[in-house]
C-alpha positions in Angstrom: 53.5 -19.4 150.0 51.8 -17.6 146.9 49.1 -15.1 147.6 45.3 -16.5 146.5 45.4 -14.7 143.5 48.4 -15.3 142.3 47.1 -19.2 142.6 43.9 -18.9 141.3 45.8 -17.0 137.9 48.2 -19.8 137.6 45.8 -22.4 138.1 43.3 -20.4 135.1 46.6 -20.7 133.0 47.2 -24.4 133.6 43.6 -25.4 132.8 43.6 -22.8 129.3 46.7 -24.5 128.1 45.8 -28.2 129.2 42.4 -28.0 127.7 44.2 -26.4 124.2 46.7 -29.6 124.0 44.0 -32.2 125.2 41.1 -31.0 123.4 38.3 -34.0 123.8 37.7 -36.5 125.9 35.1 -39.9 125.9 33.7 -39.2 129.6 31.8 -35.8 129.4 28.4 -37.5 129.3 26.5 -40.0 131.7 28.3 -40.1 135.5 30.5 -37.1 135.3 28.7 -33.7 134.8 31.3 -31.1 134.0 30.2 -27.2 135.3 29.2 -26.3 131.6 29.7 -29.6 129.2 31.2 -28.4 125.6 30.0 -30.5 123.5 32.8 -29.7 121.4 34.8 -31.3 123.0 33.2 -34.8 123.2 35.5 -37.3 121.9 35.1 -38.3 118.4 35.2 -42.0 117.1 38.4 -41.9 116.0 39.6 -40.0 118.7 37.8 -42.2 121.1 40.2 -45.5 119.1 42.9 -43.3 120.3 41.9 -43.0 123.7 41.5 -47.0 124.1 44.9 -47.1 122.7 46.2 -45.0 124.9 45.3 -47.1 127.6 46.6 -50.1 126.5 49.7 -48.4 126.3 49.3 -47.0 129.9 49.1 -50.4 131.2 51.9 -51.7 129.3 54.3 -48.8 130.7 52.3 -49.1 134.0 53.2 -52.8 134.2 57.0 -52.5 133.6 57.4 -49.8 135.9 55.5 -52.1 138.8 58.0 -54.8 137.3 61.2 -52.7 137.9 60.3 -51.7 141.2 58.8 -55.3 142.3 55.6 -53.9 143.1 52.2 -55.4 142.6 49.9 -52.5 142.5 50.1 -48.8 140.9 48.1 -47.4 144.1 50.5 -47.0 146.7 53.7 -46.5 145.0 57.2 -44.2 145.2 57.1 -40.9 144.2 59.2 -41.3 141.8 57.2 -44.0 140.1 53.9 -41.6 140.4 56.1 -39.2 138.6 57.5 -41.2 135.8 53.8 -42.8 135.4 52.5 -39.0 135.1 55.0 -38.1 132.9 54.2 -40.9 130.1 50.2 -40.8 130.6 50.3 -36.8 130.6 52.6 -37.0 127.5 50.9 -39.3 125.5 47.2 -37.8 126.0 48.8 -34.3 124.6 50.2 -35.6 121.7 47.6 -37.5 121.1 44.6 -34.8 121.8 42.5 -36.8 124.2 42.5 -37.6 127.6 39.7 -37.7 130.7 40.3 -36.2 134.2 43.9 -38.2 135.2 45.6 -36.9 132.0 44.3 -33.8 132.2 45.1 -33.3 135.8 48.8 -35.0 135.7 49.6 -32.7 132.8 48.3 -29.4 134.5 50.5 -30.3 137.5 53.6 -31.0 135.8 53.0 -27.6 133.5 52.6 -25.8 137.1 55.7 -27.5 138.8 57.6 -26.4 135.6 56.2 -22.7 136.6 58.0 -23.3 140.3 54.5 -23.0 142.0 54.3 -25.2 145.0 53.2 -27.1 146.9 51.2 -29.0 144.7 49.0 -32.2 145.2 47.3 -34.8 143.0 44.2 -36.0 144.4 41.8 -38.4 143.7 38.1 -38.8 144.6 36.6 -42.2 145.4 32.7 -42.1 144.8 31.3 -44.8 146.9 27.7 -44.3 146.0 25.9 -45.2 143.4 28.7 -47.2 142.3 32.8 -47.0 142.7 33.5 -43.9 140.3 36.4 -41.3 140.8 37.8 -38.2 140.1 41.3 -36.9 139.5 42.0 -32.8 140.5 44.7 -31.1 141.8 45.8 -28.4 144.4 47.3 -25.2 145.1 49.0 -24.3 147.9 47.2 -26.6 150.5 48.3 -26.7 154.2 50.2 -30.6 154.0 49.6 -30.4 157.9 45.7 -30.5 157.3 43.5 -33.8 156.5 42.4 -34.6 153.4 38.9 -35.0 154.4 38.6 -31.2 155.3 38.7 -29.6 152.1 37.4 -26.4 153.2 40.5 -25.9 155.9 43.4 -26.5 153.4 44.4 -23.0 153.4 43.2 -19.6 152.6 45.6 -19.4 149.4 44.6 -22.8 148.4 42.8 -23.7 145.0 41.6 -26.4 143.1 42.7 -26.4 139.5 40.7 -29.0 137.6 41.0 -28.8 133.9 38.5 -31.8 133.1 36.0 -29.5 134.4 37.4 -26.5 133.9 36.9 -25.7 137.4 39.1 -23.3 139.6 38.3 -22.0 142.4 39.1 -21.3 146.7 39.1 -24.6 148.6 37.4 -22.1 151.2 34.6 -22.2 148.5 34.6 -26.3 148.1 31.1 -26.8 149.3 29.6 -24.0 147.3 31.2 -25.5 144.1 30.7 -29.2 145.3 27.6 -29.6 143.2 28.8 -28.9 140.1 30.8 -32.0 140.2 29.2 -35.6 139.9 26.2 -36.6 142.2 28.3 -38.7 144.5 30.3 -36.2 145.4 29.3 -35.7 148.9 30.1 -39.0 149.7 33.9 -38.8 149.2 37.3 -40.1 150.4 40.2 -38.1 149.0 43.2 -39.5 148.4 46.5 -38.4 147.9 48.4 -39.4 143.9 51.4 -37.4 144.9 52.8 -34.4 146.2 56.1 -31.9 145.3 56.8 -28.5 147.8 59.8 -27.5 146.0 61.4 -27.8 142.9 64.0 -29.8 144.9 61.5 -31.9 146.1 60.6 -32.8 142.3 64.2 -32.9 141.4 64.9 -35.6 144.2 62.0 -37.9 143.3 61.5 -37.5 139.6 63.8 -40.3 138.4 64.6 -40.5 134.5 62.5 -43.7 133.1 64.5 -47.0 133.6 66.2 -48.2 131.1 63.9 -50.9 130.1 61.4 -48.5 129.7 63.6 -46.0 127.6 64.0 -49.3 125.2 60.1 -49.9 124.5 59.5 -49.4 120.6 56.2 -47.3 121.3 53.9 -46.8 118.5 54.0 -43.7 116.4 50.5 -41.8 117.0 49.7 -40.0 114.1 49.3 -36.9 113.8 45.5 -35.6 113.3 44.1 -33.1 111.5 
């Protein structure tokens, strides 16, 4: 287990270099309330085209992968399927420049399993009031043997790393932070995307995309000035 510092650096790293490669996204403003919004970084139009493109991408991969391993729903899948899925929407929104909180988080774990830092979690937030929104973060060195619903008790070398808000801090500090994330925060139910706790761990689950995937013709995304 890596020391609380040595977290918090690594998880500062992985939110710089996400937030260079995935430089807007088209969710800053209304429900979500970043910790300082940039307006810089408020999606364009055109980038906001790419964006919906994206997702109709997303749902086309999405849908073959569910096909492949006879599935009917992308929430409780393998972990090799959460991986392959990560892979694709993390590599897409980088290439293409945009991406809101699930990009950004899929591609700041992968960068930090790359790095051999584990265990790692992605999470997700349901907001159940005012109306069903959610969040996508990840984790540092959290105690697997703990609840999700005790944020504050994952670890004393635990951090969040969340790039969307480019937010990182000590789980021990979750409620102090809490408010700079949307209003429905307090009323959450965390869920968990996937974890890894080695590098054999990943190696073991992260199966190479199926061959019918590796056949789709995707779409060139051109390249933006």
């Amino acid at each position: 287990m890596k020391s609380l510092s040595f977290n918090l650096m690594m998880a500062r790293l992985a939110c710089v270099h996400i937030r260079r490669a995935i430089a807007s996204s088209t969710n800053l403003t209304g429900v979500h309330r970043p910790m300082l919004l940039d307006r810089s970084r408020i999606a364009s139009d055109e980038k906001r085209q790419l964006r919906q493109r994206n997702e109709s991408w997303f749902a086309e991969y999405d849908n073959q992968l569910l096909e492949q391993h006879q599935l009917s729903s992308t929430w409780r899948v393998p972990r090799s399927f959460r991986l392959s899925q990560m892979r694709f929407h993390a590599a897409l929104a980088m290439k293409s420049g945009v991406g809101n909180c699930g990009e950004m988080s899929a591609a700041a774990f992968l960068f930090l399993a790359q790095s051999n830092l584990f265990p790692l979690d992605l999470l997700h937030v349901n907001y159940r009031s005012p109306a069903q929104f959610g969040h996508a973060f990840l984790v540092i060195g959290r105690d697997g043997d703990v609840s999700l619903a005790e944020p504050w008790n994952w670890g004393e070398s635990a951090v969040v790393c969340d790039p969307w808000n480019n937010a990182v801090f000590p789980v021990t500090a979750y409620h102090y932070y809490a408010h700079y994330f949307p209003q429905s925060f307090r009323h959450l139910m965390v869920n968990q995307l996937v974890r890894l706790e080695s590098s054999d761990d990943e190696k073991n689950h992260a199966d190479q995309l199926p061959g019918s995937i590796k056949a789709v013709q995707w779409p060139t995304i051109p390249e933006l000035d």
